[in-house]
C-alpha positions as CSV (number, residue, x, y, z in Angstrom):
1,X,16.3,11.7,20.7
2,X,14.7,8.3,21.7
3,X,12.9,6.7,18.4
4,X,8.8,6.3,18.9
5,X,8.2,2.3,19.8
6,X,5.9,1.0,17.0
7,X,4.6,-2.4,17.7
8,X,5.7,-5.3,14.9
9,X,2.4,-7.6,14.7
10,X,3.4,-11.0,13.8
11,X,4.5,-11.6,10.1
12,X,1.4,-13.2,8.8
13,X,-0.6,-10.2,10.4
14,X,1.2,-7.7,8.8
15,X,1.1,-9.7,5.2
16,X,-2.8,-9.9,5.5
17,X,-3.0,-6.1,6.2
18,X,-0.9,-6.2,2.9
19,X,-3.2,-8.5,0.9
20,X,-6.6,-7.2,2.4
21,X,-5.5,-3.3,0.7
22,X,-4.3,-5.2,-2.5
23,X,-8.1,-7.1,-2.1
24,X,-10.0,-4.2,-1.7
25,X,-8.2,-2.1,-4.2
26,X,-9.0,-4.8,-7.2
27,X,-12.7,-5.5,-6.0
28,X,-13.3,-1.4,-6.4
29,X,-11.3,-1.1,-9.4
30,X,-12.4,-4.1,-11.4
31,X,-15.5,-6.0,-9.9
32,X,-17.2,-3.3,-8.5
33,X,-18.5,0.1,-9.9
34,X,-19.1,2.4,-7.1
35,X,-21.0,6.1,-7.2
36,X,-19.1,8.4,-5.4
37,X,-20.4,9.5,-1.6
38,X,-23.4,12.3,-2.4
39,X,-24.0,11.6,-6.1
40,X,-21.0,13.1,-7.3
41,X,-18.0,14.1,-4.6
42,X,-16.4,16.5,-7.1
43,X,-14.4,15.9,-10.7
44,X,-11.3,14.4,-8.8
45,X,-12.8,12.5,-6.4
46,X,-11.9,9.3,-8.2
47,X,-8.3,10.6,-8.0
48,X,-8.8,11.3,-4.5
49,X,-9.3,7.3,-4.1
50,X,-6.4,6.4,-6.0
51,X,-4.2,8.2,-4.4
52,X,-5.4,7.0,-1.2
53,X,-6.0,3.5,-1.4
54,X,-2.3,3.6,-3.1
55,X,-0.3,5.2,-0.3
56,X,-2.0,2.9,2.0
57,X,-1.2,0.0,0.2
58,X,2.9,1.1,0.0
59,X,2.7,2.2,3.6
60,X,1.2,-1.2,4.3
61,X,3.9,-3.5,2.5
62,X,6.9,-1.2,3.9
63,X,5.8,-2.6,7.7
64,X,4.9,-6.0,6.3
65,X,8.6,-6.0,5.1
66,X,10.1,-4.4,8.2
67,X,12.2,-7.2,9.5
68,X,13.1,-7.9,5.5
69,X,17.2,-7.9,5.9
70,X,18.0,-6.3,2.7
71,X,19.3,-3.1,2.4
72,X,16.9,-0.1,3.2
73,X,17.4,1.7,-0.4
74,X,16.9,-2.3,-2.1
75,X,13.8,-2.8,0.3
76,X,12.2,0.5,-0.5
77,X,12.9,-0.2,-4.1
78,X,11.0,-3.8,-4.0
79,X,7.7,-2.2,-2.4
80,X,7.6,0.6,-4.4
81,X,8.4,-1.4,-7.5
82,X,5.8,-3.8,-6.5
83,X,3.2,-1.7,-5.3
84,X,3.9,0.6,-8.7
85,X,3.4,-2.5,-10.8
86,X,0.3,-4.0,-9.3
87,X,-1.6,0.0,-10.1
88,X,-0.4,-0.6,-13.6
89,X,-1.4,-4.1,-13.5
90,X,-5.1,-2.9,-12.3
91,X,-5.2,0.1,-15.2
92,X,-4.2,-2.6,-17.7
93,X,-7.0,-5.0,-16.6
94,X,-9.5,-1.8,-16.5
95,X,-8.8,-1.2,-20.3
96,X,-10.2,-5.0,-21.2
97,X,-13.3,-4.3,-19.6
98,X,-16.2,-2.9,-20.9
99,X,-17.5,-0.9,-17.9
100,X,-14.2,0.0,-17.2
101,X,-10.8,2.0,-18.9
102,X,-7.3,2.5,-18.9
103,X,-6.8,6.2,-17.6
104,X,-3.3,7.4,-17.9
105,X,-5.1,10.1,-15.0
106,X,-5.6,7.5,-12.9
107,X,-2.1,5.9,-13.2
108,X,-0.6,9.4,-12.2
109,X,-3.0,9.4,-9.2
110,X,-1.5,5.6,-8.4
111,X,2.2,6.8,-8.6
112,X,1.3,10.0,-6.4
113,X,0.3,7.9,-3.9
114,X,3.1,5.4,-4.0
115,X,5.2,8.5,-3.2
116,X,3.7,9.4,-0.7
117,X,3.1,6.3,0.9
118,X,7.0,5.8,1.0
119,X,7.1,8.3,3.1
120,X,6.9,5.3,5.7
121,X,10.4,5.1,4.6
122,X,11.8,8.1,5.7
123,X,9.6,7.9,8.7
124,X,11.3,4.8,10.1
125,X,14.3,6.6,10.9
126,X,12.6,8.0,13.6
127,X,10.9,4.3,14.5
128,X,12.0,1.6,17.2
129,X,10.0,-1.7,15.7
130,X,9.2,-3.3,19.0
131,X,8.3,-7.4,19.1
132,X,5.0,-7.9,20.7
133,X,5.6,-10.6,23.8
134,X,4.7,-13.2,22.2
135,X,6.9,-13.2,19.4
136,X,9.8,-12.4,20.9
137,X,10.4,-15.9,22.3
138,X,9.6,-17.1,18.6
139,X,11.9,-16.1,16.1
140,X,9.8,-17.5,13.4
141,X,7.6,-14.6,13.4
142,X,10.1,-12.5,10.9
């Protein structure tokens, strides 16, 4: 079975993929109050968000760290670790504000989606990372 050619952008691509989720997650979840889409959306539609941004996020720094030459299990354990950390991170923040909380519902919702955003994991089994042009002349892109 030939593994599915998925294109590796450049290094600092990927990591601004990485920090652009990490951006938009903190200015919705601190700076920003935002009504859900039709005046309500439902009772878990803020859950619905977390889980979301969150498993983009994890899928986002797993191909930002393709080309990282640890281990798979120690790699996968450093994103998710991260990515688990900055939610918590967020909630904790969220609890010092006044328009805001620390929701232990939320958090849940976070780790859901970290889960399931390491499905990239799993995923890249089945993957052949393939060096745009470009960058394969340049070995600094890793």
């Amino acid at each position: 079975m030939r593994n599915l050619p998925v294109p590796l952008l450049p290094r600092l691509v990927r990591w601004l993929g990485v920090l652009s989720a990490a951006a938009v997650i903190f200015y919705f979840s601190v700076l920003d109050t935002v009504a859900a889409p039709g005046g309500g959306g439902g009772p878990l539609w803020d859950k619905q968000l977390h889980f979301l941004a969150y498993a983009g996020l994890t899928a986002a720094t797993a191909y930002a760290t393709a080309t990282w030459e640890r281990p798979g299990r120690r790699r996968a354990a450093a994103v998710l670790l991260g990515v688990l950390l900055y939610g918590l991170g967020i909630e904790l923040v969220q609890g010092t504000l006044t328009d805001r909380y620390f929701s232990p519902a939320d958090l849940l919702a976070n780790v859901i989606g970290v889960a399931l955003g390491s499905l990239w994991f799993a995923a890249e089994r089945y993957l052949a990372y393939r060096r745009l042009p470009a960058q394969s002349r340049n070995s600094s892109a890793r």
